[in-house]
N, C-alpha and C positions, 0 to 999 in steps of 0.2 A: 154140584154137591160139595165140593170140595169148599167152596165159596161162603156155603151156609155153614160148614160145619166150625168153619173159623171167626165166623161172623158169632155162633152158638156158644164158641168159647171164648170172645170179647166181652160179652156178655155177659156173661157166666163169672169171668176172671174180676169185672170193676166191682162186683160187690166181696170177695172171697179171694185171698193171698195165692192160695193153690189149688188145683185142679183134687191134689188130694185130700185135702184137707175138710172134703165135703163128706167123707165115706168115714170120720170117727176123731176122736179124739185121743189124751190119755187116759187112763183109768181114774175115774174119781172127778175129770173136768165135768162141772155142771152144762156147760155151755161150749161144747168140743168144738162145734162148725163158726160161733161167732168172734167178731173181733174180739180182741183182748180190752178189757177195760183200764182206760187211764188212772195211775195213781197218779197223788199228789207228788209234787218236785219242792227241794226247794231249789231255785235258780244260783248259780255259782260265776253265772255272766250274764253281764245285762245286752239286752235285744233291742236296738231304738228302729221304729217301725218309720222311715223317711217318707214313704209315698206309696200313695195307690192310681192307680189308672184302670181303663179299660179296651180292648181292644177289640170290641167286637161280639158278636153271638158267638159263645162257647161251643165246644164241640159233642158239651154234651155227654151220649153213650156212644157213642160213634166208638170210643177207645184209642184216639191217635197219639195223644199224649202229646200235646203241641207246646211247644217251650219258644222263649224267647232266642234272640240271637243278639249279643252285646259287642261291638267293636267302636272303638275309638270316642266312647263317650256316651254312645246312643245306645236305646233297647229298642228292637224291632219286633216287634210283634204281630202275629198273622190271627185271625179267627175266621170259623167257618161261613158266617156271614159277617161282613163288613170290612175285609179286605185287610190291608196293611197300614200297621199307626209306628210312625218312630217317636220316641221318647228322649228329655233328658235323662239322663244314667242316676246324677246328681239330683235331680227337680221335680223328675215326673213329667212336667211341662212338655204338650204332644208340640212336635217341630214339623212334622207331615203328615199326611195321611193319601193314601191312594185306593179308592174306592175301585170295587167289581162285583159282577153279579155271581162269578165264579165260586163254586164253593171251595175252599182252601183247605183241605186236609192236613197238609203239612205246615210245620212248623218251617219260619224264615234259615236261609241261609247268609252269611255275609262276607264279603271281604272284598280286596279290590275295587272297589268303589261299588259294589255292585250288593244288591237283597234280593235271594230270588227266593222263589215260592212254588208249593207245588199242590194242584190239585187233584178233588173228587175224578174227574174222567181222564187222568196222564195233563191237564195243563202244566205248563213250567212258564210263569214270569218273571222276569228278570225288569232291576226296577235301578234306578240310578239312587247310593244311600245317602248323597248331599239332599234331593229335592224331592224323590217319591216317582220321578216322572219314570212311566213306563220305557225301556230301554228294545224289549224284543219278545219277543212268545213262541214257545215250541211245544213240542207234542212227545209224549212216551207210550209207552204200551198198557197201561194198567195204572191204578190210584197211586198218588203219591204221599206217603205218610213220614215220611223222613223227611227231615230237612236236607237240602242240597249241602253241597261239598264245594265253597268256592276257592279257589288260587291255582296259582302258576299255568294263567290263562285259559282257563280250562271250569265246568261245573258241572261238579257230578251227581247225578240223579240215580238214586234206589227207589225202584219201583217195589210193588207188589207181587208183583208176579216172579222175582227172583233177578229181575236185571237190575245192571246198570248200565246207565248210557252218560258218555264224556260228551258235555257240546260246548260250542267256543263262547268264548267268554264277552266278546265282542258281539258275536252277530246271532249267537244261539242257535250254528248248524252243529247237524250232529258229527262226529267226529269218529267216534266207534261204539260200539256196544257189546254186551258180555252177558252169554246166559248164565243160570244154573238153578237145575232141577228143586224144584219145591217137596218135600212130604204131605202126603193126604194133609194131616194136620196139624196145624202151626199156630203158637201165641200169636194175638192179633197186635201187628207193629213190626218196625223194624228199626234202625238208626241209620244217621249220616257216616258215609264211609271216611273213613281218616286218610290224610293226607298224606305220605311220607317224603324223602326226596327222591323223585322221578317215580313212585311207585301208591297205589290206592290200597291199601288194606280195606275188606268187605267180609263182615261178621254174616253169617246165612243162616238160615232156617234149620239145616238140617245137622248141626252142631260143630259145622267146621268153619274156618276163616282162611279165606283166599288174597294173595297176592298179586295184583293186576299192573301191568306196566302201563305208566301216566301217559307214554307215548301213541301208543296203540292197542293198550286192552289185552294183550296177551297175557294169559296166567303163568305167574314163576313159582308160585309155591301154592301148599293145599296145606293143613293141619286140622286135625280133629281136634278139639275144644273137647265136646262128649260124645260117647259114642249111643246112636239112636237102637237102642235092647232096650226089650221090657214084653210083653206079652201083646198089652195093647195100643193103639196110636196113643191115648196119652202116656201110657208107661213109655212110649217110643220119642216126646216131643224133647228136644233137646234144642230150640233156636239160640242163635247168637243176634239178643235183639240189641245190646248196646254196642256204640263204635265201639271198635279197637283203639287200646287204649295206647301209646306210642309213647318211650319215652327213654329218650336217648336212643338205642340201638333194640332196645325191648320191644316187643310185642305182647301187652297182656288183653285175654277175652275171657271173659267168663258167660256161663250158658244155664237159661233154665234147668235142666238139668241136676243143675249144683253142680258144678263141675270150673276150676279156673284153669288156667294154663296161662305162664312164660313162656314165650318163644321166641327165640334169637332172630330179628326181623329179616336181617341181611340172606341167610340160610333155611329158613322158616324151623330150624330146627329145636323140637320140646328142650326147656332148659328146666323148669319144675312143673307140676301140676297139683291140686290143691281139690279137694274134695268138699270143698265152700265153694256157693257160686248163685248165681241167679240169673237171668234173662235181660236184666237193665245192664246199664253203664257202668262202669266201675267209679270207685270216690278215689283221687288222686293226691297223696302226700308223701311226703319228703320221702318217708322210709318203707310205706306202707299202701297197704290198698285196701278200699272199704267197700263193702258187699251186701246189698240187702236181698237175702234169698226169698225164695217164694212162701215161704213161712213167716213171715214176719221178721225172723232172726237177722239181726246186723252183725256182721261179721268185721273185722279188718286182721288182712295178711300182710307178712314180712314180705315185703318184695325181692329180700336174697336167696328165701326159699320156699315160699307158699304156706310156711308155718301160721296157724292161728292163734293170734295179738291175745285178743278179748271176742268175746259174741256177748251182744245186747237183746233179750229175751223181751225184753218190757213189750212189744210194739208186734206180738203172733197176731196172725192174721187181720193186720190194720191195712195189708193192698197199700202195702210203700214204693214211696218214685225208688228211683237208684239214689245212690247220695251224692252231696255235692262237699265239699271240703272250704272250708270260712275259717281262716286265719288256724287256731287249734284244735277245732271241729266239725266234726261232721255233720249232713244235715238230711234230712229224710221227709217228704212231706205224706201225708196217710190220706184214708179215704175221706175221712169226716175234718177235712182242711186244717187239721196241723200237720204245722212244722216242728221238728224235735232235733233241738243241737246236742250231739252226745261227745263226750270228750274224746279227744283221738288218742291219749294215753292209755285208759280205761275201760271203755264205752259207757263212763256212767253218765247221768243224763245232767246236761246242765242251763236249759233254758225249753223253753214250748212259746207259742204264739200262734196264733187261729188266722187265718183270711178266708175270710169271705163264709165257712159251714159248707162251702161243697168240695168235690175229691179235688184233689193236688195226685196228679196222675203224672205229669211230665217233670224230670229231670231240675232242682235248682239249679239257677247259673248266678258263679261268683266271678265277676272282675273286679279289678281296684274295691276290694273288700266289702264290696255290696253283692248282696244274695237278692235276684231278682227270681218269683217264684208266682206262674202262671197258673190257676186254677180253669177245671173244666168248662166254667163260665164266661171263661176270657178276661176276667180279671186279674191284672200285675198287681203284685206287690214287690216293695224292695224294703229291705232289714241291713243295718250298719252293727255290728258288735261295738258295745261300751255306749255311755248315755249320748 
C-alpha cells in the first residue's frame, strides 16, 4: 500500500508543484490548479548553449530525477535504459560508455576514481571513471534513486526504503548499514547523503536529518528540519529529499514542508530556522541560500540568519528542479524544459533557454562555470554565461 501510494504521488507531483495546490487557488485566478504562464524577459546576460549529448532512454515518469555527476573534466551520466556515457565537460564529445541491461534509477556517483550507480531492484555498479570498465557489483535492500556518496574509501548508498548502506570502495563489500523508519507517505525521491569529515549527514523522509559516523554507522545527532502536524498524511509529509547542504562547520536542510534549518554540524545544534523551504537541494552562494518551494516560489536566505533576500513569483506551479548557482545566478529548470537564470541580488529574471520541450526534473550542475542540465529524456545539455 504504502508503495502505491507513493508511486500515486510521483505522479501526481511531475505534472503539479504541490500537493496543495490542486484543491484551489487565489481569488480572481482564472487558472488556480495550472502552471503559471511565461512572460516575456528581456535578457540582462547572455547564455551560450556549448553542447548537447545524450545518455540514454530517459526516465521518463518513473520520477527519479536523475542528474549528472561532473568531476575532473568529465559528465557522467546514467539513463534508465542504456547504461552509463562519460562526456567531455568542455566538448560533449562521449569518452566511454558501458552498456547494461539493468535498469538504472539512479543518477551516477563519483570520485576516487570510481562512477557508481544504482538500480531499479537495489543493484550498485561501481565502474572505473578513466575507462568505463566494470569494477564490482553489489546488492541493497530496495530501489536506488539517489545517487551514491563516493570518498574516504567508502560509498554510500540511500535506498528507498530509508537505508543506508557504507560498502568499500575497493571491493564493494558491505561495511555497515543504518535504518530509519519511513511515514506512510513520502515525495517520490530522495538525495545523495553528504559527506563530512569522519561523519555522513542523511536528510529523511520524515523531516529530520541524521548524523551517522563514516566509521561504523553509528548515529551522533538527529534534528528536526519540519515537524510531521497536519490532519492528514499529505498535511503530515514533511521529506528531506535534497543532501544536506555542508559548509564550513554548517549544516543547512530544508524540507517539503517549507520549513529550512541551520544547524551547527559538530553538535547538531538549531542555530536558525527559516519558514521558506522546499523538498529539493538547496542553491549555494557566497552569502546566501536559494530555495524553490513547492509552489513555484524562489526564494533565497541570508545564511546569518534565515532572513528572506528576495522571492521570485514569476515561475507558481511550473514543478522546479532545486536551483543551481552559475557565477551571479541562480538556475531552476521547470516542467515544460526551461531553464530560468534569476539574479542572485534580486531574483529578477535575467536570461531563459529551452532543451529538449520535456520536464528538467533533476537538479543543474555547475562546475568550472558550466551548467550541465539533464532532462527526463536523458538528454545533457551544458550552458557557459557570456557569448
Amino acid at each position: 500500500m504504502r508503495v502505491s501510494l507513493v508511486l500515486g504521488c510521483a505522479l501526481a507531483l511531475a505534472g503539479c508543484s504541490t500537493v496543495k495546490g490542486w484543491f484551489g487557488g487565489k481569488k480572481g485566478d482564472e487558472k488556480p490548479n495550472e502552471p503559471l504562464a511565461l512572460t516575456d524577459i528581456t535578457p540582462t546576460v547572455a547564455v551560450s548553449k556549448l553542447w548537447s549529448a545524450n545518455a540514454g532512454k530517459g526516465e521518463g515518469r518513473m520520477g527519479v530525477g536523475q542528474r549528472p555527476a561532473v568531476v575532473d573534466g568529465r559528465v557522467y551520466a546514467a539513463a534508465v535504459e542504456g547504461g552509463v556515457r562519460a562526456f567531455d565537460l568542455q566538448t560533449g564529445k562521449l569518452v566511454w560508455r558501458h552498456e547494461t541491461k539493468k535498469e538504472l534509477t539512479g543518477g551516477p556517483g563519483a570520485g576516487d576514481g570510481l562512477v557508481v550507480v544504482g538500480g531499479l531492484d537495489g543493484e550498485v555498479i561501481a565502474l572505473d571513471a578513466a575507462t568505463g570498465t566494470e569494477k564490482w557489483q553489489a546488492k541493497v535492500t530496495a530501489e536506488v534513486v539517489a545517487p551514491p556518496a563516493v570518498g574516504q574509501g567508502l560509498v554510500f548508498i540511500r535506498s528507498n526504503d530509508g537505508r543506508v548502506t557504507a560498502l568499500d570502495a575497493a571491493t564493494g563489500e558491505r561495511r555497515w548499514f543504518w535504518n530509519h523508519d519511513l511515514p506512510t507517505l513520502t515525495v517520490r525521491g530522495n538525495d545523495a547523503p553528504t559527506l563530512g569529515p569522519g561523519v555522513v549527514f542523511v536528510g529523511n523522509d520524515d523531516g529530520t536529518i541524521s548524523t551517522l559516523a563514516m566509521a561504523d554507522g553509528r548515529a551522533l545527532w538527529e534534528q528536526a528540519v519540519a515537524e510531521q502536524d497536519g490532519r492528514t498524511e499529505l498535511d503530515r509529509m514533511a521529506d528531506v529529499d535534497g543532501s544536506p547542504l555542508l559548509d564550513g562547520t554548517t549544516v543547512y536542510a530544508t524540507s517539503y514542508k517549507q520549513q529550512t534549518i541551520a544547524i551547527d554540524g559538530p553538535s547538531g545544534r538549531p542555530m536558525w530556522a527559516s519558514n521558506h523551504g522546499g523538498a529539493g537541494a538547496l542553491g549555494n552562494a557566497s552569502d546566501r541560500l536559494v530555495i524553490s518551494s513547492p509552489n513555484g516560489t524562489v526564494y533565497a536566505l541570508d545564511k546569518a540568519g534565515g532572513n528572506a533576500l528576495w522571492q521570485q513569483p514569476g515561475l507558481a506551479r511550473r514543478s522546479l528542479t532545486a536551483p543551481a548557482v552559475q557565477g551571479d545566478y541562480a538556475v531552476v529548470g521547470d516542467y515544460d524544459g526551461y531553464l530560468h537564470w534569476l539574479r542572485l541580488d534580486n531574483g529578477e529574471f535575467a536570461a531563459r533557454a529551452r532543451m529538449g520541450g520535456t520536464t528538467l526534473r533533476a537538479t543543474p550542475v555547475v562546475v568550472d562555470g558550466i551548467l550541465v542540465a539533464q532532462n527526463v529524456d536523458g538528454e545533457l545539455t551544458a550552458f557557459r554565461l557570456g557569448q
